[in-house]
MILOBA-727593 format. One line per 3 residues: number of its first residue (from 1); their letters; for each residue x, y, z of C-alpha. Coordinates in nm, 2 decimals, always signed. Each point is the difference from the previous one (the first is absolute). Layout:
<rs>
NUM> a> X Y Z  ...
</rs>
This chain:
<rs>
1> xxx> +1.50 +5.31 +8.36  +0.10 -0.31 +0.17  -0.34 -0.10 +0.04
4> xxx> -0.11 +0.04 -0.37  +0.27 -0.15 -0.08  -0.08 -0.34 +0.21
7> xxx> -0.38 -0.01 -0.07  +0.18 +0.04 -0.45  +0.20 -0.30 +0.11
10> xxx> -0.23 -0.20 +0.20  -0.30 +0.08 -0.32  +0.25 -0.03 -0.29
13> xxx> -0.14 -0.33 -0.12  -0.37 +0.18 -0.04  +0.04 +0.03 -0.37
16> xxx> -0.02 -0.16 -0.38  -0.27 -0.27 -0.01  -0.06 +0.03 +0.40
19> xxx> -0.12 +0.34 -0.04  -0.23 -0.07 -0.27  -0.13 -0.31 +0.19
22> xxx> -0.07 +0.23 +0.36  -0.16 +0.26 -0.20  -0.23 -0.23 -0.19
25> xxx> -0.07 -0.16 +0.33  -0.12 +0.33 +0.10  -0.24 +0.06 -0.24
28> xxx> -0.12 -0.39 +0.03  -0.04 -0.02 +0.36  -0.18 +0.33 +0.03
31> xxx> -0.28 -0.09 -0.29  -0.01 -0.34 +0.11  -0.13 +0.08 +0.42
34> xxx> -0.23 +0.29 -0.15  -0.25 -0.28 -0.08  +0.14 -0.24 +0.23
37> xxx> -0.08 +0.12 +0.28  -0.32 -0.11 -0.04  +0.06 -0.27 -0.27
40> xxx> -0.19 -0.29 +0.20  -0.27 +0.24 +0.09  -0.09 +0.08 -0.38
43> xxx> -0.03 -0.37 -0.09  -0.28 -0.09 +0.27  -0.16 +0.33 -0.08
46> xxx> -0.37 -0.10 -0.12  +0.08 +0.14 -0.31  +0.20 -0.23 -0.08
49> xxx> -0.11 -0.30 +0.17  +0.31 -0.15 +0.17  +0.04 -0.20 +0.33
52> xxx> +0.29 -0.04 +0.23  +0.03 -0.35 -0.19  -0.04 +0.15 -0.36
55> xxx> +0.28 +0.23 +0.13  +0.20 -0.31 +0.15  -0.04 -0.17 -0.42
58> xxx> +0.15 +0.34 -0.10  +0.27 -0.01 +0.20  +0.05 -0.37 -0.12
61> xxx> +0.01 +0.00 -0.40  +0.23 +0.33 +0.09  +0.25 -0.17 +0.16
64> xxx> -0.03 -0.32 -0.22  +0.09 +0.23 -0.26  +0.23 +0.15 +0.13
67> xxx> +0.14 -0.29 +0.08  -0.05 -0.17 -0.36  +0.29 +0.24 -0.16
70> xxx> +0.22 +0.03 +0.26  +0.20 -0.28 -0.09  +0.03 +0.11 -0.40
73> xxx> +0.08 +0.36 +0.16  +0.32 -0.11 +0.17  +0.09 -0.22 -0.27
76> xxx> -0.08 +0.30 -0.25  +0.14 +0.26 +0.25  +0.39 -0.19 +0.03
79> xxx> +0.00 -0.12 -0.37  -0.12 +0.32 -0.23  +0.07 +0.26 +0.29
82> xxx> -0.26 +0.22 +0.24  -0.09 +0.30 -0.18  -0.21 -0.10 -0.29
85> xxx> -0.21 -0.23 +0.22  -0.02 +0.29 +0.29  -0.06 +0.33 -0.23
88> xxx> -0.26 -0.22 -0.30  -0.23 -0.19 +0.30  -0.03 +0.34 +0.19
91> xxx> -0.22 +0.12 -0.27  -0.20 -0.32 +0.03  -0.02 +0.03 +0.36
94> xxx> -0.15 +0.37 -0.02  -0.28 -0.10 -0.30  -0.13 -0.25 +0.21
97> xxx> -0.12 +0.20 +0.28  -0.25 +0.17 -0.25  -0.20 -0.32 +0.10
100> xxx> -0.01 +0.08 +0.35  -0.14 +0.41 -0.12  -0.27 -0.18 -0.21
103> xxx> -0.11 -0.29 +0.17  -0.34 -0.05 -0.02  +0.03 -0.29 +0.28
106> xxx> +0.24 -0.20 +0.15  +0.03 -0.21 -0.30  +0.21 +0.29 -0.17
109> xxx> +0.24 +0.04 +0.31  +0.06 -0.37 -0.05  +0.11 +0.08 -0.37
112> xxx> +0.18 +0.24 +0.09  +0.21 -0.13 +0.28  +0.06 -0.30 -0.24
115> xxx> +0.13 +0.22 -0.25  +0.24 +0.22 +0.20  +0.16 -0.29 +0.18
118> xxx> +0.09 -0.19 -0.31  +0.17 +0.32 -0.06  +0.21 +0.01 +0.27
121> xxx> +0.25 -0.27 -0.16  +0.20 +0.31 +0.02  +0.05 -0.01 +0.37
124> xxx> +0.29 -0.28 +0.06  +0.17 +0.25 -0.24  -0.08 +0.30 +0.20
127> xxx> +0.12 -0.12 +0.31  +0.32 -0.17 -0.16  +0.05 +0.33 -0.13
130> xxx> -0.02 +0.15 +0.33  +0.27 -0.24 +0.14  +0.22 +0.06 -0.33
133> xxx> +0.00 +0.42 +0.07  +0.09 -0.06 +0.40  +0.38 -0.04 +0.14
136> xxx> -0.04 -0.25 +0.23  +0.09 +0.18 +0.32  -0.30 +0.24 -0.10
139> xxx> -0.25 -0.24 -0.02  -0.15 +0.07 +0.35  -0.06 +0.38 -0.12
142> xxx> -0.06 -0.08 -0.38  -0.33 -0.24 +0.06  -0.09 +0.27 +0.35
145> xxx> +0.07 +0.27 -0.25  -0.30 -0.13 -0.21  -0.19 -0.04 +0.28
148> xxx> +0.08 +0.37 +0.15  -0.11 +0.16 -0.37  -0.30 -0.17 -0.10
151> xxx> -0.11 +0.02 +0.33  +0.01 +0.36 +0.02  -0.18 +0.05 -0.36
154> xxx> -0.29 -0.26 +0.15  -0.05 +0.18 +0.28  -0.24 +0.28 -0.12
157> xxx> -0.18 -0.28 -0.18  -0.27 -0.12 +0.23  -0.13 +0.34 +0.07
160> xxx> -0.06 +0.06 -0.37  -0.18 -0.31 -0.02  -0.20 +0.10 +0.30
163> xxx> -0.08 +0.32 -0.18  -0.09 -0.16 -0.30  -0.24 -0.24 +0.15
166> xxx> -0.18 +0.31 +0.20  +0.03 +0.25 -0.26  -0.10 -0.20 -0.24
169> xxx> -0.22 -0.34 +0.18  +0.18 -0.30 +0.03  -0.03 -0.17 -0.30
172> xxx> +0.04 +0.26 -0.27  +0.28 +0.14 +0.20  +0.22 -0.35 +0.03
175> xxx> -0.05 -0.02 -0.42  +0.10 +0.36 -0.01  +0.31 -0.13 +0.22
178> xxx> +0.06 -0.30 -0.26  +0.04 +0.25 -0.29  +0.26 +0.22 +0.14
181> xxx> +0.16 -0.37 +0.09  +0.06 -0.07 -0.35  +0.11 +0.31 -0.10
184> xxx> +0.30 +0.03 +0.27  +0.08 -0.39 -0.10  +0.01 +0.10 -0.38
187> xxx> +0.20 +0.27 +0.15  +0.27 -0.22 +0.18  +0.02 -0.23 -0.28
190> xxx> +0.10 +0.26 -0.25  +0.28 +0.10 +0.26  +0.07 -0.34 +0.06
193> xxx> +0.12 -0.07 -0.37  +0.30 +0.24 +0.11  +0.15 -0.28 +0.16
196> xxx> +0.30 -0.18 -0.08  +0.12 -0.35 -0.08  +0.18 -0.19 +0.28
199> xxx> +0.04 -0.32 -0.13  +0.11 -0.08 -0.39  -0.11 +0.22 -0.27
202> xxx> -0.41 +0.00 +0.06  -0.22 +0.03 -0.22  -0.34 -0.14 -0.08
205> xxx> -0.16 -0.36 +0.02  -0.20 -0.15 -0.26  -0.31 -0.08 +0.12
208> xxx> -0.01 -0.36 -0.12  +0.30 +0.02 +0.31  -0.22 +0.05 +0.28
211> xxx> -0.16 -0.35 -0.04  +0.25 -0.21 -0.17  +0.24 +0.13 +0.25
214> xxx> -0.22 -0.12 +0.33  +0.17 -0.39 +0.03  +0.32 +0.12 +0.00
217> xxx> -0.04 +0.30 +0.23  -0.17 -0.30 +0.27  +0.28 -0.19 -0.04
220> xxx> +0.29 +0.30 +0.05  -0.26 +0.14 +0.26  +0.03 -0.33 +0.20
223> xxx> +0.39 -0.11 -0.09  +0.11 +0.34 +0.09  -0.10 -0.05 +0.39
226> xxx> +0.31 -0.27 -0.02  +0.25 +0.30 -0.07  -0.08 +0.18 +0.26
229> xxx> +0.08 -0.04 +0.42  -0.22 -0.19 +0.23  -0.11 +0.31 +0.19
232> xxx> -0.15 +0.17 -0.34  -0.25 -0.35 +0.02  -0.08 +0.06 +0.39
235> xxx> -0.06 +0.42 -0.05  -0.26 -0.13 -0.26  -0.18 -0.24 +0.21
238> xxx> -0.02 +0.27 +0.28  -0.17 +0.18 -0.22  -0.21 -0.20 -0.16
241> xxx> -0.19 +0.00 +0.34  +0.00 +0.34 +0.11  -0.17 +0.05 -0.37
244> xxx> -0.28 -0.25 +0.03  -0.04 +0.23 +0.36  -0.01 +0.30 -0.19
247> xxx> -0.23 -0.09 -0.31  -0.30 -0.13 +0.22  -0.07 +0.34 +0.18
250> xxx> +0.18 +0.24 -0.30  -0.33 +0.07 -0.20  -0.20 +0.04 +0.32
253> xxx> +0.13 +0.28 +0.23  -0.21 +0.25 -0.11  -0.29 -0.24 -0.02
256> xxx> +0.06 -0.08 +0.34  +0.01 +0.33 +0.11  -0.20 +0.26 -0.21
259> xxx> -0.37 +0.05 -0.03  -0.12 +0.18 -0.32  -0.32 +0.18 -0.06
262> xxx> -0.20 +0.10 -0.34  -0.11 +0.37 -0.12  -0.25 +0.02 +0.24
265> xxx> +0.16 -0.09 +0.33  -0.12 -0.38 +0.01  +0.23 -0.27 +0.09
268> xxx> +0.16 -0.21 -0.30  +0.28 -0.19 +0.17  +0.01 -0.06 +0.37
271> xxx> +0.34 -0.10 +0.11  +0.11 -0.17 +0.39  +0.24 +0.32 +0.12
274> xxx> -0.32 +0.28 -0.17  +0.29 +0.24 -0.12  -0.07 +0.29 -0.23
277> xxx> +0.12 +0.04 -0.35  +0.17 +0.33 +0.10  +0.16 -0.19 +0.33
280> xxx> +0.13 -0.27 -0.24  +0.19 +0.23 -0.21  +0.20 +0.19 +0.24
283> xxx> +0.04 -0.34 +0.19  +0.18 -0.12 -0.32  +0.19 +0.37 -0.07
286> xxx> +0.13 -0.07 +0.38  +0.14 -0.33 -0.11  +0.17 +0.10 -0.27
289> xxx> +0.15 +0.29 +0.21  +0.14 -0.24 +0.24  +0.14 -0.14 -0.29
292> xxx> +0.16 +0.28 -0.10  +0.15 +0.08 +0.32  +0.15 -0.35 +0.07
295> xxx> +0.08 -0.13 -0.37  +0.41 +0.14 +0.03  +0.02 -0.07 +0.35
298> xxx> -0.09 -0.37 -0.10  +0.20 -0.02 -0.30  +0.32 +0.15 +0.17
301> xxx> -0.08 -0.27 +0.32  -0.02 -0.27 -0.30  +0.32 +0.09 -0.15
304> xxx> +0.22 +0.06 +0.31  -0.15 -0.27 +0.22  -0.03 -0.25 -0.30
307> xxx> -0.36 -0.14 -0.10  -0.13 -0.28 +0.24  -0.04 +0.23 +0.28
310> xxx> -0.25 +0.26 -0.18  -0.16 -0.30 -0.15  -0.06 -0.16 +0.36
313> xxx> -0.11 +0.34 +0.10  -0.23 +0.03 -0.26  -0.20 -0.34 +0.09
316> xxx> -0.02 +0.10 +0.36  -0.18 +0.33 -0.07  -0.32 -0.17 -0.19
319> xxx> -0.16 -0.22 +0.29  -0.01 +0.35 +0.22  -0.14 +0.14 -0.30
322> xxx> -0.23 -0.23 -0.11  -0.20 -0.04 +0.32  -0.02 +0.36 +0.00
325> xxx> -0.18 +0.05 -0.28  -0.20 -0.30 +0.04  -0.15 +0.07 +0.37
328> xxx> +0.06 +0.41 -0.11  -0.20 +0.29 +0.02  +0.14 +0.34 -0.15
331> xxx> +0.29 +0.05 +0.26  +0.12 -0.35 +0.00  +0.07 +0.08 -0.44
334> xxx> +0.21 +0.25 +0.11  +0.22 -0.19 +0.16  -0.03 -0.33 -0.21
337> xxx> +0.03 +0.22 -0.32  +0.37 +0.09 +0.05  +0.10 -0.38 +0.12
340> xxx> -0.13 -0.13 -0.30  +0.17 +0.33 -0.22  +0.33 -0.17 +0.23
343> xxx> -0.01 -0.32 -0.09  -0.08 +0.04 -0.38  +0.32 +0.22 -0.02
346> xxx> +0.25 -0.22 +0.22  -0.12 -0.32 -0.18  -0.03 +0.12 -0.39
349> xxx> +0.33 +0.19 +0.04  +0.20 -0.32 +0.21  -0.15 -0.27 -0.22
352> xxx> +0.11 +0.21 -0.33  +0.26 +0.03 +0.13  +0.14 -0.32 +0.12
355> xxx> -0.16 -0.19 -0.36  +0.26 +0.29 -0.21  +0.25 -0.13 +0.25
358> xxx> -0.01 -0.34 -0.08  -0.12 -0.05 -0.39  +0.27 +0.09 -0.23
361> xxx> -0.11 +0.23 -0.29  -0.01 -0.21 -0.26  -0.29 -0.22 +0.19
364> xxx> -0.20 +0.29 +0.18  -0.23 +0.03 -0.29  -0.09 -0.40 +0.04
367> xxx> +0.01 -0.03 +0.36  -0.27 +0.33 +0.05  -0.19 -0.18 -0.25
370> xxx> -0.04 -0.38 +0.15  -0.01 +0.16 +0.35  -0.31 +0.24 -0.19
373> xxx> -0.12 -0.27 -0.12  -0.06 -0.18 +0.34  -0.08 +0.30 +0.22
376> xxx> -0.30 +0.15 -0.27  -0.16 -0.37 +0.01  +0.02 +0.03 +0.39
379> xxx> -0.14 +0.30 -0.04  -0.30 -0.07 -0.23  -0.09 -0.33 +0.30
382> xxx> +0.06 +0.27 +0.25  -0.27 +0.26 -0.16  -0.21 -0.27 -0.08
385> xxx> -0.04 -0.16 +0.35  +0.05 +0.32 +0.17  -0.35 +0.15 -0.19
388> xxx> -0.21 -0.30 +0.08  +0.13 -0.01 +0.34  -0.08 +0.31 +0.09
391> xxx> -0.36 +0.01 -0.17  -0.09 -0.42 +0.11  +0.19 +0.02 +0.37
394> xxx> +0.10 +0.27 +0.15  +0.15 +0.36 -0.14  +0.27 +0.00 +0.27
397> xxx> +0.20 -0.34 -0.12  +0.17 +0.12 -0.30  +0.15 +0.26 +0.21
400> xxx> +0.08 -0.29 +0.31  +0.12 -0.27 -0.19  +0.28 +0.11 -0.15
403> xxx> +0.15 +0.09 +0.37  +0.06 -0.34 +0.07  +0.22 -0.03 -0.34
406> xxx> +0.26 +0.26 +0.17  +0.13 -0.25 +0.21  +0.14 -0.28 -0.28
409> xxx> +0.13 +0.32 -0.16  +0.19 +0.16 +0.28  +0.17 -0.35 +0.08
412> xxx> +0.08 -0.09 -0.42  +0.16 +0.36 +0.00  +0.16 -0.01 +0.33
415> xxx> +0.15 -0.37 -0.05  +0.02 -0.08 -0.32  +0.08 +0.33 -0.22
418> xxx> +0.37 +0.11 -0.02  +0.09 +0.27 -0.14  +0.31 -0.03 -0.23
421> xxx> +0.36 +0.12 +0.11  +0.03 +0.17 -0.33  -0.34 +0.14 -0.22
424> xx> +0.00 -0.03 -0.36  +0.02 +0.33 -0.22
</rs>
């Protein structure tokens, strides 16, 4: 009895709109990795005529996109409250994956990536949202918690997209993959209008809101970094580097490491590390168990030990990791699989962390969005350069390059980030 009565107490805040957020994350996370684990794979497929550059300009307007409503989000998010914007957009979100099912070529990927991303306005309310339904001294476990859960629905994920593409040939089988993609996301958002206001009253926006409302969110999304410490500034610089790092070689992993074949056994796609479909998948089921086993452990080490420490942890694991995979062979992504499944944990769960600790609530909305804002135009560079690299230098830069970034990082965190002597609720 003890015990269940400690793991009631130490779970208690798992409830109300935190709940509903996990368990749509679980239904996300799992159709999303069904078709991406091969995601890259399917756009330089000859039937639809991509390159690792067209994939690079896919990866660019997303992020630009992305990055476009980020600042209205926040702004949006902190003035009319989180759950209109989260719960309506989700529904976008899941429509415009029916592109990806249908695409003829490439072209229709591009639509569609356009599409969806413009819908994600919601997501400086989401994660605001997040931070709203956490007690501060949880948030090591709440943001791990999320990590623990949809890690354990993705799991199974890649070996049903490896059966789909052999039961069913590559092609046919990723749109097959797309389609049930839409219907879990239509699923989520339907749960997801459940949720309940934290800030104000809610309700909707006019739409005539969304652009007449863009000058004034840029100027609250750039006053509001003058209400907030000096460290908040420095945590987003860090970052700003190790996700330039992270966006050259993000879209090219399994390019980098997966050969493909058509119906009759010839050779479509022929990749540096020759790994099979079927070896891909469990590679990436492995990661996300090693995610599974370590994402408590990390979030209780981030809430007892406080949040640098994880953080610094988290940029030392990717060099080891990264020249792994890079000079790897099947064994060698064994091992680099779990530093990288690590690192992700220690630095999404610290940095999360540390951002609720120092934004009040009243300016979290804003200050995801300018930060967005930044980090998804990095981003779209980062895809960009990282496509043409790899297809006009050499394949293994996009994977090298952002090694040296970890440096600047490890010293900005190490020297210049402080975290505060009392976190905001």
């Amino acid at each position: 009895m003890p015990i269940v009565s400690r793991l009631k107490e130490e779970f208690s805040f798992i409830q109300g709109n935190y709940a509903i957020l996990v368990l749509s994350w679980i239904i996300m996370d799992f159709a999303m990795e069904l078709p991406g684990t091969y995601y890259s794979l399917y756009v330089i497929d000859p039937a639809l005529g991509g390159t690792e550059t067209i994939l690079g300009v896919i990866g660019f307007v997303s992020f630009l996109a992305l990055a476009l409503v980020q600042f209205p989000g926040g702004y949006l998010a902190d003035k009319h409250g989180r759950k209109w914007l989260i719960s309506t957009m989700t529904f976008g979100v899941a429509l415009s994956y029916t592109f990806y099912a249908l695409a003829p070529s490439w072209h229709s990927i591009l639509v569609g990536a356009l599409v969806g991303n413009l819908c994600l306005i919601y997501q400086p309310a989401l994660l605001a949202m997040v931070a709203d339904s956490l007690p501060s001294e949880k948030r090591g476990m709440g943001f791990s918690i999320i990590t623990l859960i949809t890690r354990v629905a993705t799991t199974p994920a890649p070996a049903v997209a490896a059966f789909l593409v052999t039961f069913y040939e590559f092609v046919p089988g990723m749109r097959i993959g797309y389609f049930i993609l839409v219907a879990l996301f239509l699923t989520a958002a339907t749960l997801r209008s459940r949720l309940r206001e934290t800030v104000g009253e809610g309700g909707s926006i006019d739409r005539r809101e969304f652009v007449s409302s863009y000058p004034e969110a840029i100027k609250e999304g750039v006053a509001v970094w003058g209400k907030v410490p000096r460290s908040m500034y420095y945590l987003f610089v860090s970052n700003i580097l190790g996700t330039l790092g992270f966006a050259m070689g993000m879209l090219l992993f399994n390019v980098y490491a997966v050969d493909t074949y058509d119906a009759f056994g010839n050779l479509v796609h022929e990749s540096v590390l020759h790994i099979s479909t079927v070896d891909w998948a469990i590679l990436g089921m492995f990661l996300f168990v090693t995610m599974i086993i370590f994402a408590i452990p990390c979030g209780k080490l981030v809430d007892k030990v406080g949040r640098k420490i994880p953080i610094l942890l988290g940029l030392g694991l990717l060099a080891p990791a990264s020249l792994l995979f890079v000079y790897g062979d099947l064994p060698k992504l064994y091992v680099c699989m779990p530093l990288f499944g690590v690192a992700q944990i220690l630095l999404m769960v610290g940095f999360s962390a540390l951002q609720a600790d120092l934004v009040p609530k009243d300016q979290r909305g804003k200050i995801i969005g300018s930060s967005n804002f930044v980090n998804y135009i990095i981003m779209a560079l980062g895809t960009l350069s990282g496509g043409f690299i790899y297809e006009h230098a050499a394949p293994q830069l996009p994977f090298l390059i952002p090694v040296l970034f970890a440096v600047p990082e490890i010293l900005i965190i190490l020297f210049l980030v402080h975290e505060p002597e009392k976190r905001e609720e």
